[in-house]
Each structure stands twice: as C-alpha cells, then as structure tokens.
C-alpha angles and dihedrals in degrees: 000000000000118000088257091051100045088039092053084044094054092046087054099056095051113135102223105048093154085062096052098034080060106053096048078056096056089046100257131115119237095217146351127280111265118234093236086055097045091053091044086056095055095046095057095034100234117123142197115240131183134172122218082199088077145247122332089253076049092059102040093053090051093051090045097053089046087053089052102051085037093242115176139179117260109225146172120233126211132166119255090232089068096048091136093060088054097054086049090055088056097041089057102049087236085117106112098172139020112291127232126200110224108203103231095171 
C-alpha cells in the first residue's frame, strides 16, 4: 500500500470524525501533514492548497458587495521598464499601495 493510501486509510479510521469533520468546517487542520505525505505529494506532483481569505462563497460575497458600493483597490503603476526603481520603492517601505506592473515593451 503506497504512503497516500495507508495515510487516507488512517484518516479514515480515526475515532472522533465529528471532531474533525468540525473543525475543517470551521477552517482549521486537525493535524499536521505528515512527512511521508508531504513527499508522496511531490512524487506524484499533486499538492495541497488552502486560502486564509475564505471560502470561495466567501469570496464571491465579498466581491459582490465590493462591485455594488463600487470598492477598488488603490494601487501604484509603473512601468515594467523601470522595474529596478520599483524594487527600490519596496525596498524602501515608501509602497503605500499595492503595485502594479504596467508592460511598455
């Protein structure tokens, strides 16, 4: 039995489901993934993602609401061709918003 198998087989065998079944609800991991998970993952190139921005009905109230009350971002331009001069801003700390890479080739 390969690491993924035995590991979805333990997890499957766990005593308390409710309990786990309730915190992935609420957005938390019950444990930690395991080393022999983590390297079965990346040799078979799959992965695990998650987001701490919310669900994706989260997500798509959120983005409602902001297209209703017409929220945007506020957000600096450069031009890619001075691309140095950006990474000097941020590295800086003089960024006040989020910057955006305009292409000028």
């Amino acid at each position: 039995m390969s690491p993924l198998a035995q590991v979805g087989k333990e997890l499957v065998e766990l005593p308390n489901r409710a309990r786990i079944l309730e915190k992935r609800r609420e957005g938390r991991a019950y444990e930690p993934i395991r080393e022999t998970l983590a390297v079965s993952l990346i040799l078979q190139q799959r992965g695990v993602s998650g987001s701490a921005s919310g669900s994706s009905a989260a997500i798509s109230t959120m983005l409602d609401f902001a297209s209703r009350h017409n929220v945007t971002p506020q957000t600096e331009h450069f031009p890619m061709s001075n691309i140095n001069d950006v990474f000097a801003r941020l590295g800086s700390g003089k960024a006040r918003w989020r910057i955006v890479l305009d292409a000028d080739f």
